[in-house]
C-alpha positions in Angstrom: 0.0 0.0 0.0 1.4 3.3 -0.8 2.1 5.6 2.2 2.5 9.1 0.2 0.7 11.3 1.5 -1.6 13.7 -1.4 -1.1 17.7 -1.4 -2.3 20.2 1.0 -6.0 22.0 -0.5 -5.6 24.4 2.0 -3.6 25.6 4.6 -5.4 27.3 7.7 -6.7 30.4 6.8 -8.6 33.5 8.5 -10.8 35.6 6.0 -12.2 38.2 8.5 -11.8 39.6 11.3 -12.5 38.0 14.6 -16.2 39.4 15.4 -17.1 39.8 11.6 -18.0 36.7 9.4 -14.9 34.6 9.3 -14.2 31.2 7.7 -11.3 29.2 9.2 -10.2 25.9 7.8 -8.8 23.1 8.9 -6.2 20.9 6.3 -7.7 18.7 3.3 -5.7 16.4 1.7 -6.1 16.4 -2.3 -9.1 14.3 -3.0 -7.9 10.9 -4.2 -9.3 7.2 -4.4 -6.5 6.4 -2.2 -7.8 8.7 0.3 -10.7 6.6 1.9 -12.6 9.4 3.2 -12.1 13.3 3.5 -13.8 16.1 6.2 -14.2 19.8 5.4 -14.1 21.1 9.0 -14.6 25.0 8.1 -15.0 27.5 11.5 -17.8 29.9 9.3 -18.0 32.7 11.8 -15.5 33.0 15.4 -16.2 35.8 18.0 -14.9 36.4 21.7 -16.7 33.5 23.3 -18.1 31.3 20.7 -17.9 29.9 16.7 -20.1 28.0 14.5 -18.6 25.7 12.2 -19.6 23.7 9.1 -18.3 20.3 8.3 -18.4 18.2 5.3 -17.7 14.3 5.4 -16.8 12.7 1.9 -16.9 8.7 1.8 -14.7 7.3 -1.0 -15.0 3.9 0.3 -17.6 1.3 0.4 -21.9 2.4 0.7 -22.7 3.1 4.5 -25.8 3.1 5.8 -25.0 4.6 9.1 -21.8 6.6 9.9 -19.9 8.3 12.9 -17.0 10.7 12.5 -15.2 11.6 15.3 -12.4 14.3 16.4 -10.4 15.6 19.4 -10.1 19.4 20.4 -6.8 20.1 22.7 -8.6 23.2 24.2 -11.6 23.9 26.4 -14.2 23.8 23.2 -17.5 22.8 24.4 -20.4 22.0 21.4 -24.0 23.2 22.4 -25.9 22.7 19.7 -25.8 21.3 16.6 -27.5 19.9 13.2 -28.2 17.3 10.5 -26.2 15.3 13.2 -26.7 14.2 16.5 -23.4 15.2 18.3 -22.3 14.6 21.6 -18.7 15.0 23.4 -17.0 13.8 26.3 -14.0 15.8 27.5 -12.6 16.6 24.0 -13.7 13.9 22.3 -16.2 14.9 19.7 -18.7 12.2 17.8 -20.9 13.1 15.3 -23.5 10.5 14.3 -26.3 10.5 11.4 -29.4 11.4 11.9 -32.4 8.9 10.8 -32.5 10.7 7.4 -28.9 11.1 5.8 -27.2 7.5 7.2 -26.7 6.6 3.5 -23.7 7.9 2.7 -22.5 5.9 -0.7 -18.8 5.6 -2.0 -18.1 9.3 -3.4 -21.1 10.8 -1.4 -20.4 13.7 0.9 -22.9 14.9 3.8 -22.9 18.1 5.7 -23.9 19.2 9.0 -23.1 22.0 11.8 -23.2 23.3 14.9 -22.2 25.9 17.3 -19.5 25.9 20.0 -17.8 28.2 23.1 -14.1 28.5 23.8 -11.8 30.6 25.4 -8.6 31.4 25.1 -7.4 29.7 21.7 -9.8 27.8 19.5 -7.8 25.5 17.9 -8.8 23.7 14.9 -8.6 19.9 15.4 -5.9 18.0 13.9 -7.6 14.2 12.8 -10.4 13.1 12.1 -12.1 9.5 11.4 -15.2 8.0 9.8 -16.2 5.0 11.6 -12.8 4.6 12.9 -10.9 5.2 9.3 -8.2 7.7 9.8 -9.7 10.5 6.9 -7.9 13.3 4.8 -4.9 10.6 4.9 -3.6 8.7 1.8 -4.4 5.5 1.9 -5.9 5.7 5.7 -4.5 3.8 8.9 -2.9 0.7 8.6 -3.5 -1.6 11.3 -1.1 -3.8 10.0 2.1 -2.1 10.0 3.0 -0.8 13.4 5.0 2.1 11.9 2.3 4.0 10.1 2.3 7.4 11.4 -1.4 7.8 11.1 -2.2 4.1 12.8 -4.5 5.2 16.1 -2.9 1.6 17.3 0.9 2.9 17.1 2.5 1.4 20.3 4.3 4.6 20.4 1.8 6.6 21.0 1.4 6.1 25.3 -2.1 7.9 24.6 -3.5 5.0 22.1 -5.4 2.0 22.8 -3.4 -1.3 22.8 -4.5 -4.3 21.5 -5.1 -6.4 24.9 -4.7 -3.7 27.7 -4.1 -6.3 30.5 -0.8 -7.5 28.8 2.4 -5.9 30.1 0.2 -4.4 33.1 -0.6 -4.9 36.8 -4.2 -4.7 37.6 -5.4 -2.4 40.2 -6.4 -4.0 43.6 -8.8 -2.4 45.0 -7.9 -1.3 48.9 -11.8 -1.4 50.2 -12.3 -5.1 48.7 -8.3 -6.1 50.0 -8.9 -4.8 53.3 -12.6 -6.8 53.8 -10.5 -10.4 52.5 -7.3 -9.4 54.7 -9.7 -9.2 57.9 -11.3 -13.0 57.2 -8.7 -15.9 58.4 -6.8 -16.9 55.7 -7.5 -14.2 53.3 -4.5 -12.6 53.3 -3.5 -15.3 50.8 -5.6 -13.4 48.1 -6.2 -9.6 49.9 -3.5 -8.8 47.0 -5.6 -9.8 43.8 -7.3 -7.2 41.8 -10.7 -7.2 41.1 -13.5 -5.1 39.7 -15.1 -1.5 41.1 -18.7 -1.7 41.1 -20.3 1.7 40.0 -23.9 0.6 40.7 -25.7 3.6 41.8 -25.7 7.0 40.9 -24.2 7.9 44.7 -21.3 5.3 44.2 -19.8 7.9 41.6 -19.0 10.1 44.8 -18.9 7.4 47.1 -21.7 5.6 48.9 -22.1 5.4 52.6 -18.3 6.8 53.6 -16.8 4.4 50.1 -14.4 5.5 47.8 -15.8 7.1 44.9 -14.7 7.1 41.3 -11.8 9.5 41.6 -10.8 8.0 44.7 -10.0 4.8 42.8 -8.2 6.2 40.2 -6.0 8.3 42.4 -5.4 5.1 44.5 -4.7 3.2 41.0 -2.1 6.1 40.1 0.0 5.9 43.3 -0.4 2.1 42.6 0.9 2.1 39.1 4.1 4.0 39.7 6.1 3.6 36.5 4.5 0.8 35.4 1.3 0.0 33.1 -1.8 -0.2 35.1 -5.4 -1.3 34.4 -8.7 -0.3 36.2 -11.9 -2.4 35.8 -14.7 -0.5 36.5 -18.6 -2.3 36.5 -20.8 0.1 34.6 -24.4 -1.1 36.1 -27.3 0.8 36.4 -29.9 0.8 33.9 -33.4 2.0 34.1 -35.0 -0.9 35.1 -32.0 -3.1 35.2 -32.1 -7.2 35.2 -35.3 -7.3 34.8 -35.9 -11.3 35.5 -33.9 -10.9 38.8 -35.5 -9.0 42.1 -31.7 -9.1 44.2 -30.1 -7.0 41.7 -32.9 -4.9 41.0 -31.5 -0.8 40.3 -32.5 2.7 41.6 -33.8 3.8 38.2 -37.0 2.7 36.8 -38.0 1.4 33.7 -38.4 4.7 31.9 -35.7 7.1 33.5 -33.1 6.3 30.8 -32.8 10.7 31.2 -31.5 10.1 34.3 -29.0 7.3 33.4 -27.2 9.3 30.6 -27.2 12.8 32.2 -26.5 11.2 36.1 -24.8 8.1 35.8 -23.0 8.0 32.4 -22.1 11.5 32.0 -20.6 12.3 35.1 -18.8 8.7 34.7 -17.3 9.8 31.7 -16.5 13.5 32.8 -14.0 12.1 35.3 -12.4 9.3 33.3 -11.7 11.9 30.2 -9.9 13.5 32.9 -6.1 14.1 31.2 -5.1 13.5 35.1 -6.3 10.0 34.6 -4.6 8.8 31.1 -1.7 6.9 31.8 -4.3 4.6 33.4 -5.9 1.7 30.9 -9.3 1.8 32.0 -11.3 -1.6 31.4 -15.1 -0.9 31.4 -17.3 -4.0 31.7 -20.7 -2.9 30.3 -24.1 -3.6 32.3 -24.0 -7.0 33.3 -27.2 -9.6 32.9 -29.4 -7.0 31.2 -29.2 -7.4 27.4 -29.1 -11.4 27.2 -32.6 -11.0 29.5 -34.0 -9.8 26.1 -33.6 -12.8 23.8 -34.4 -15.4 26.8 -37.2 -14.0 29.3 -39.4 -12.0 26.8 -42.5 -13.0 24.7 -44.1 -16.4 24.6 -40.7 -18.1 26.5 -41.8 -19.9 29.8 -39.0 -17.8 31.0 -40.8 -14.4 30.3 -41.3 -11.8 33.0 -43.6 -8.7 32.6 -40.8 -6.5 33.4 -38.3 -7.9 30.6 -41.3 -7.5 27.9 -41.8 -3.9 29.3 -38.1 -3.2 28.4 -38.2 -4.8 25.4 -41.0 -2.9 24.3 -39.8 0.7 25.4 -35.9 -0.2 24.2 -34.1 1.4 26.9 -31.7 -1.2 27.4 -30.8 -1.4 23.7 -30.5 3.0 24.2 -28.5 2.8 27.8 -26.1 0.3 26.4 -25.5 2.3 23.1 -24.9 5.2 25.3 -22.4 4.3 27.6 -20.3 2.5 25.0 -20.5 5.7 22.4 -19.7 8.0 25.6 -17.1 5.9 27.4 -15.5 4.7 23.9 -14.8 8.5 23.3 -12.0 8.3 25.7 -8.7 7.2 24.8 -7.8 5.0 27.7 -11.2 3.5 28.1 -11.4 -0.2 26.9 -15.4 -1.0 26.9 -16.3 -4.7 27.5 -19.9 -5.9 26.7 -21.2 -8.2 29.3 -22.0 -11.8 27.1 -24.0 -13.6 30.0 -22.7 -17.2 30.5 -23.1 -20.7 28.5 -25.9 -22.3 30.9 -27.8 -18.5 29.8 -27.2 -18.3 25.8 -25.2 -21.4 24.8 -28.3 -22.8 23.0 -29.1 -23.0 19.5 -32.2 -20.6 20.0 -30.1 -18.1 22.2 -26.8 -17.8 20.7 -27.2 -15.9 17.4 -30.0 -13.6 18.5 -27.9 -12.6 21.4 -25.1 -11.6 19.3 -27.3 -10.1 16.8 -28.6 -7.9 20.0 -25.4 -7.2 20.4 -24.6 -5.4 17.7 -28.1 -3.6 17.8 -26.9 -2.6 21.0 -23.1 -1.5 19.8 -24.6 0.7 17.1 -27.5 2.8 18.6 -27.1 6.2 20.1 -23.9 7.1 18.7 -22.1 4.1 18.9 -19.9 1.7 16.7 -18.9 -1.5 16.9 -15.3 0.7 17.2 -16.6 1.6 20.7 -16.2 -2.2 21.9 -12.8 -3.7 22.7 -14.3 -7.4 23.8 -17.3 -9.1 25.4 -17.0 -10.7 29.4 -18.3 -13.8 30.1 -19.7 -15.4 33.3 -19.5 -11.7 35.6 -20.5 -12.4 38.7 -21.3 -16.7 38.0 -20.5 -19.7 38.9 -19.8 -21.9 35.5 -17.0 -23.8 35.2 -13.8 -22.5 33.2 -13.1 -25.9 31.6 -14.7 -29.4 32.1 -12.5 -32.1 31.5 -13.9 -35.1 32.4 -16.3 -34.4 29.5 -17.0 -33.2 25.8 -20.3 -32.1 24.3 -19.3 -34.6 21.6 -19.2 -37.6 23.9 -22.1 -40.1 24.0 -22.8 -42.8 26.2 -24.6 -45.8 25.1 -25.5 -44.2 22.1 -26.9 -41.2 23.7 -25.3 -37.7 23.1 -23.9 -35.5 26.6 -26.5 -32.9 25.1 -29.4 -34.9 26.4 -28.4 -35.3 29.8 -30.0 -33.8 32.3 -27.3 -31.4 33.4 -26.3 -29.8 29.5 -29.8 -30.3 28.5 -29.4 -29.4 24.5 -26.9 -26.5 25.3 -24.2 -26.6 22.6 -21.4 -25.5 25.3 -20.5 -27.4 28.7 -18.1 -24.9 29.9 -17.2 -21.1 29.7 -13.9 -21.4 27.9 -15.0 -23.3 24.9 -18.7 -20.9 25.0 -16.6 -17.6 25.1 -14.0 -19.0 21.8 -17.5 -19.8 19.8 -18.8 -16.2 21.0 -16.3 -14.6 19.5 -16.4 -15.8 16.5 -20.1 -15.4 16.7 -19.4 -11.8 17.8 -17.2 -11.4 14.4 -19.3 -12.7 12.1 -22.5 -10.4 12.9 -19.8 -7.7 12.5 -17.9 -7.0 15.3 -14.3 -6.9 14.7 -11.9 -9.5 14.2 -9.2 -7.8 16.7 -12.1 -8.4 20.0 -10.7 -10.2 23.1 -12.9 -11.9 25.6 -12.3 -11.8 29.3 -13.7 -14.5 31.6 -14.7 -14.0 35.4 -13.1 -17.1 37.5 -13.8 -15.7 40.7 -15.9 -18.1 41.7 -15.4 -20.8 39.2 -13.5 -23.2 41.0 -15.4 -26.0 42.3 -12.2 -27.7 44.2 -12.8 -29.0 47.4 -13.2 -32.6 48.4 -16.0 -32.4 46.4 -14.0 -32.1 42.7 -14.6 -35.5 40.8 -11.1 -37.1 40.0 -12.2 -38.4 36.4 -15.5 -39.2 34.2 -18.5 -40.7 35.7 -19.8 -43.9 35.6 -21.2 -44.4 31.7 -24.4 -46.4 32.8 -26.4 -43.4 31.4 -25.8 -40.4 30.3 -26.5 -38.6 33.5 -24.3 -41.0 35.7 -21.5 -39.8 33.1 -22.0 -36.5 33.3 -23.2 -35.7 37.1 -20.2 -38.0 38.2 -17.5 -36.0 36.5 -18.6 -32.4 36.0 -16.8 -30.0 38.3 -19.9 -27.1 38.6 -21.9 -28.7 41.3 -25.0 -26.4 40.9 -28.1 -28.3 40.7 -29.0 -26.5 37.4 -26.7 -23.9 35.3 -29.8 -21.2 36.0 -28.7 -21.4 39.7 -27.1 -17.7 40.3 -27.3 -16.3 44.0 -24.5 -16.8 46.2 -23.8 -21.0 45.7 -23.6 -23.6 47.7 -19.5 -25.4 47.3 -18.3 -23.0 44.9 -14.6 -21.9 45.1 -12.1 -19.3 44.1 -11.3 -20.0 40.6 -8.2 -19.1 38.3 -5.8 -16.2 39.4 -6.3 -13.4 37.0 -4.2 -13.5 34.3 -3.7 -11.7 31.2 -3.9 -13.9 27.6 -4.2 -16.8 29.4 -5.7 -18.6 25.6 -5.6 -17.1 22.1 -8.8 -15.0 22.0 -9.4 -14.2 25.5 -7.3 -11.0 27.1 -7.7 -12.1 30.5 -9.0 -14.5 33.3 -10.5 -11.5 36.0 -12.3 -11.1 39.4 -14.7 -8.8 37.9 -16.8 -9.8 40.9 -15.1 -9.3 44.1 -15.6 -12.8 46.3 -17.3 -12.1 49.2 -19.7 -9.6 48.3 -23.3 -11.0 48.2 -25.3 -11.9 45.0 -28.6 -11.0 47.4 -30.0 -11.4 50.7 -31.8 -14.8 51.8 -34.3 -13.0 53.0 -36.2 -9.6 52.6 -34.0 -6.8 54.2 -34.8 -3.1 54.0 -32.2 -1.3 52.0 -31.8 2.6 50.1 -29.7 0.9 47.1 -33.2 -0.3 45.4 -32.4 -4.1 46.2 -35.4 -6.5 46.3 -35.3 -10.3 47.8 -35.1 -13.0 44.9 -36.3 -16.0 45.7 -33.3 -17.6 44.3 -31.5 -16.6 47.1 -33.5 -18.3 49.3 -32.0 -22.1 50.0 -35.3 -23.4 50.6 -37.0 -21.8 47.4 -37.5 -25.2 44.8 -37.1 -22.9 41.6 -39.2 -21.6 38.7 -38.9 -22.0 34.4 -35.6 -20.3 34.5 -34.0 -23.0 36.5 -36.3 -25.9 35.3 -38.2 -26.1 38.8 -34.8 -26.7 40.5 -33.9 -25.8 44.3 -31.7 -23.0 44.3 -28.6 -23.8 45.9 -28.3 -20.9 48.1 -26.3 -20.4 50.7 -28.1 -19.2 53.9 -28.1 -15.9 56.2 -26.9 -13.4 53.0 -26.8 -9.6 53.2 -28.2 -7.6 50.4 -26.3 -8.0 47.5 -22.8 -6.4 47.4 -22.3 -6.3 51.0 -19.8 -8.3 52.6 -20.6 -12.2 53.2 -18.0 -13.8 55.1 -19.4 -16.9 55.1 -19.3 -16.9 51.6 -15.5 -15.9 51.6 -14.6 -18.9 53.8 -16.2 -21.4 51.7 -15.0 -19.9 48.2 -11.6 -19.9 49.9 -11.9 -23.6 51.0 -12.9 -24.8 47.7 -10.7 -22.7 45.5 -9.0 -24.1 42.4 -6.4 -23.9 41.8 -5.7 -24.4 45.6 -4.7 -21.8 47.5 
């Protein structure tokens, strides 16, 4: 591919005066088909305070039918309105998306659109710009593929550009709250030093809830942590309007219409302190509202599995608009590495939930504002229970004749363990359109099983089930089983690229803190009492009628459970 870059059209230039009509240009390169896409970014008229500019995106690559072009401003430049494009900015990062009527945008097409702006000080003119993540007004474009292109947004020599797995070459911040709790419990200080992930699941736990850290309390912890070294955060983004709308323990503050509220009070803010420059040395993993998304494909409609309150959030598409959000706002930002939270294999490993999850997905990944350049991986199994790798066993083993997928215990999934699920994800993932460059990051905090408990080999093959119940390590009664389990251990260490495809093995869920309470408690986090964390409830569709597994006497969920903490220590596997 040719690297020469194409002639200057123009340089910058100032026609009038500064409170008169003024046009002020930023650089075009010479249009060429080499040049896969070019923006006109023209400042029409600049006075003390303010400007309105006009920009003008030409496409000389393939037909779109929805596009996003997005800048940087190094100055205090704040856009306040604008049109024939729904813009938004976080920090100085700038996205400007197509409107319903002018997302077609064919190969040699231009569109145009505006808006007005404040500044003080300097308003300088920005100095790159992409369409839907294409370096423009460049010959030829980026080149992910050669590490020394000067206009590659990947260049490893650029400390201010996203890397390809952030968790490689990096510690992992431990959080000091979570370390202390497991520090206090006997025996913990064999794990207080592990990192795991900062739950932002309220509006107030921005600030800090209750005494807490907040947000910038973290990442001034994370800094003095990092010293010269790379560091990663991982932040839980978690608070939908109407959130998890099949469980009652994880329940949310906001209800099902206040999406308002989640983008100007929980997102916003959220990204106004992570674009913080103060904060950009730091590789900042965001996993994306956990067990929302899936809850659309599985327990809406005419399933078994249906609730009233998934249909209502079907219907009204907040989910699909809150998700698309915070990946468009958080994405924005250099240093922020968005992860979309993929459920688990006993949740969307069939046949029947597999491909429409993905394909919700990337409904999700491309509505207000957002690309599928906004999403650096999916997470698997946050905050569950499902075995990393069962080895006693195959989905392509039979017994007698009869296939693993009909016992009992697998029940027609396609998937008997998270590893091999999240691999087929991905390429799932890819195939709808997400690209081919996504990692996957799997939760092991609790995904241990060990204990006396942990079969030694297969099962007995007189059935199928005697195969398969004798040597599977997940003890759950049922894969649907989800509130604070009964024999489950520590799992895996985190780890970065522990298997091609996956970035890292995490602790996004911090062991010890509760999934919910056993029983109804009185709380001011919006918290409701699931059954399912009751050890004497016997189950519902979403668990085929099974007892839930439970342990007993839990807090609401997040709080500590020390109980819990002993047990998942006991059982862990790899031994502690």
């Amino acid at each position: 591919m040719s690297r020469t870059r194409t002639a200057l059209l123009a340089a910058l230039a100032l026609v009038a005066g500064s409170t008169g009509a003024a046009v002020i240009a930023a650089p075009v390169q010479a249009a060429s088909s080499a040049v896969p896409c070019t923006v006109d970014y023209k400042v029409q008229n600049q006075w003390d305070t303010g400007f309105t500019t006009s920009v003008t995106v030409t496409n000389n690559g393939s037909a779109k039918s929805s596009w996003a072009v997005k800048w940087s401003y190094a100055g205090n430049q704040k856009i306040t309105n604008g049109w024939n494009a729904r813009i938004s900015q976080s920090g100085g990062a700038v996205t400007a998306a197509n409107e319903s009527y002018n997302g077609s945008l064919g190969s040699g097409g231009s569109v145009s659109f505006g808006f007005n702006g404040t500044y003080s000080g300097t308003n300088a003119l920005p100095t790159g710009f992409t369409l839907d993540g294409v370096t423009c007004n460049v010959d030829g474009g980026t080149d992910p593929t050669d590490p020394t292109d000067p206009t590659d947004p990947t260049d490893p020599t650029d400390p201010g550009d996203k890397v390809d797995n952030p968790y490689e070459g990096a510690k992992v911040y431990v959080n000091p709250e979570w370390s202390e709790k497991a520090a206090a419990e006997p025996g913990g200080s064999k794990v207080a030093n592990q990192p795991t992930g900062v739950w932002l699941d309220r509006i107030a736990a921005i600030e800090g809830a209750n005494g807490g850290m907040g947000l910038r309390d973290h990442l001034d912890a994370a800094l003095e942590q990092k010293g010269s070294n790379e560091e990663v955060v991982q932040l839980v983004v978690y608070d939908l309007p109407g959130r998890d709308c099949a469980a009652l323990a994880s329940n949310g503050e906001l209800g099902p219409t206040e999406i308002d509220r989640y983008k100007s009070e929980f997102i916003d803010p959220i990204a106004d302190i992570l674009s913080d420059s103060k904060y950009a040395s730091l590789r900042i993993v965001t996993t994306i509202e956990i067990d929302s998304l899936p809850n659309l494909v599985t327990n809406t409609g005419s399933r078994a599995t249906a609730t009233p309150a998934c249909d209502v959030m079907k219907a009204n598409g907040n989910y699909i608009k809150g998700v698309g959000y915070a990946l468009h706002k958080l994405g924005d930002i250099p240093n922020v590495y968005n992860y979309i939270d993929a459920g688990h294999h006993g949740w969307i490993g069939w046949d029947d939930n597999f491909g429409p999850s993905a394909d919700l997905f990337k409904q999700a990944a491309t509505a207000e504002g957002a690309t599928v350049d906004d999403v650096h991986g999916f997470i698997t199994n946050t905050a569950n229970y499902s075995a990393l790798k069962e080895n006693n066993f195959t989905i392509d083993d039979t017994v007698n004749g009869t296939s693993v997928r009909q016992s009992k215990w697998v029940d027609w999934n396609r998937y008997v363990d998270e590893l091999s699920f999240a691999k087929a994800f991905r390429q799932k993932l890819v195939s709808v359109g997400f690209n081919s460059g996504i990692g996957m990051l799997i939760d092991t905090s609790r995904n241990g099983w060990g204990g006396s408990a942990r079969p030694t080999g297969p099962g007995a093959k007189t059935s199928v089930d005697t195969y398969v119940d004798g040597g599977r390590y997940d003890r759950r009664v049922n894969t649907g089983n989800w509130c604070n389990q009964a024999g489950a251990g520590l799992g895996e260490r985190p780890q970065a690229a522990p298997e091609a495809g996956i970035d890292a093995y995490v602790w996004m869920k911090p062991p010890g803190e509760s999934d919910g309470s056993s029983s109804a408690i009185d709380n001011d986090e919006g918290k409701g009492f699931d059954r399912m964390c009751d050890p004497t409830y016997t189950g519902n569709p979403r668990n085929n009628n099974s007892v839930s597994g439970a342990l007993p006497d839990a807090p609401v969920s997040g709080h500590w459970f020390s109980a819990q903490f002993q047990e998942l220590m006991k059982n862990a596997y790899p031994a502690l």
